[in-house]
Phi, psi and omega in degrees: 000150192277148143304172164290317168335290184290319179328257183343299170312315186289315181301332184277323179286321157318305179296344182273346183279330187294295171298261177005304193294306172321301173277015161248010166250336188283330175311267181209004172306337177285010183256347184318194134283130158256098192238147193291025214217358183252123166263170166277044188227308172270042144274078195285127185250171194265164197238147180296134185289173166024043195239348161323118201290095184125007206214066148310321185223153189230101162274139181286333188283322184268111189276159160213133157297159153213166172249115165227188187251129166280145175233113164252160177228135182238159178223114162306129196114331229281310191311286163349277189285042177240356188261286204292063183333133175261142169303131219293352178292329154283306185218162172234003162308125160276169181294356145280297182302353171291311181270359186268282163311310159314293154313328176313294203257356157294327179282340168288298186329315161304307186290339154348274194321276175322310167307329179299330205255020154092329212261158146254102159292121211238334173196166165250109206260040200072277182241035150219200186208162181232110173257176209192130160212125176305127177276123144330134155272337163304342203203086175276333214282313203305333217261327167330280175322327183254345163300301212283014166262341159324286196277343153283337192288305196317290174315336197228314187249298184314303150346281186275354159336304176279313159322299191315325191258325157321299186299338190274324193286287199293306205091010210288146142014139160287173175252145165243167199210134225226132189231101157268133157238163178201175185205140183185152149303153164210129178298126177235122204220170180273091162241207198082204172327149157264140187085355189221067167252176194258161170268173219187088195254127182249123197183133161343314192303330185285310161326261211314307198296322173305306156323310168265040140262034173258043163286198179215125183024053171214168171252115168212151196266161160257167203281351158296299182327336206260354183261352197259325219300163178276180172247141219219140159276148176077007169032058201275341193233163179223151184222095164268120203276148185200152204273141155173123201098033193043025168247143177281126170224183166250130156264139190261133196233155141071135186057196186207184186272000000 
């Protein structure tokens, strides 16, 4: 669970993304086109450099593995809400400016969220983000624990952060969101252009966590991840398994570590 501390830094950071998102739609962002023929999944936000966490600098010359555990976070609907005018008797935000504030303030918020807990967010996936945490090799089951609170912190506080303030500023909808985690090696190298290349982890672990993250206010693992978990007394967690993006994953219930 977040402090009052971290509440209070995110809530602030929702509202500022918020105000910022607001004077970049009053300028001239309301001039865009809303056209149904755009979904928001081909709106690319640009991803961040050098952020693999334990991988500050990355050489094109030199492979290097790591084990790490991947998290994506998705946000449901969005393409929906760029088709679907909310009635002006609900909201007076149009659908693009709808879905502009929603990601304004969910994706730093998230990305918040992941830093406390040590993780890196490494790209913005239009309307989610793909983080990365270095597997302790001393301790994997500690690095288990603190992702899956990672993805509780989101799902249970960070969340509802954000709603509580979409409905008061805007009135909007709450939003939902789907959170895959996985865990694998991943080769991490350089691509693209020469001179203008991205660092990079290639690893199951980025499938798989993209794949279970089409849930709907859930969490769910691959099945490595869910054979590594630690074990808890009082059997506090439950792993239902459930198919979904054609990948088999576990959905994780009930309680925390």
């Amino acid at each position: 669970m977040l402090d009052q501390e971290q509440k209070k830094e995110i809530k602030q950071i929702i509202n500022d993304a918020l105000d910022n998102a607001e004077r970049h739609w009053e300028n001239e962002g309301y001039l865009l086109k809303e056209s149904a023929s755009v979904t928001y999944d081909e709106i690319a936000l640009e991803s961040e450099l050098s952020r693999l966490p334990g991988h500050l600098i990355v050489q094109d010359e030199k492979t290097e593995i790591d084990e790490f555990i991947a998290l994506v976070m998705d946000m449901r609907d969005s393409s929906n809400h760029l088709m679907q005018e909310l009635s002006s008797k609900v909201s007076d935000v149009t659908t693009l400016q709808r879905v502009f504030y929603e990601t304004s303030a969910l994706l730093p918020a998230v990305e918040q969220t992941i830093k406390y807990s040590d993780g890196s967010v490494t790209e913005y996936l239009g309307d989610g983000v793909l983080a990365f945490f270095q597997v302790n090799k001393e301790d994997k089951q500690e690095t288990i624990r603190k992702v899956y609170q990672v993805a509780k912190n989101i799902m249970d506080d960070t969340l509802n952060l954000i709603n509580n303030i979409l409905e008061k500023r805007y009135n909007l909808p709450a939003l939902e969101i789907g959170i895959g985690l996985s865990m694998s090696k991943a080769l991490i190298t350089l691509v693209g252009l020469s001179g203008e290349k991205h660092p990079k982890a290639f690893g199951s672990c980025v499938f798989y966590a993209t794949k279970l993250s089409g849930g709907r206010n859930e969490i769910l693992t691959d099945k490595w991840l869910r054979d590594s978990w630690p074990s808890s007394s009082g059997g506090q967690l439950k792993f239902n398994r459930k198919k979904i993006n054609k990948v088999d994953g576990y959905l994780i219930e009930r309680g925390g570590l």
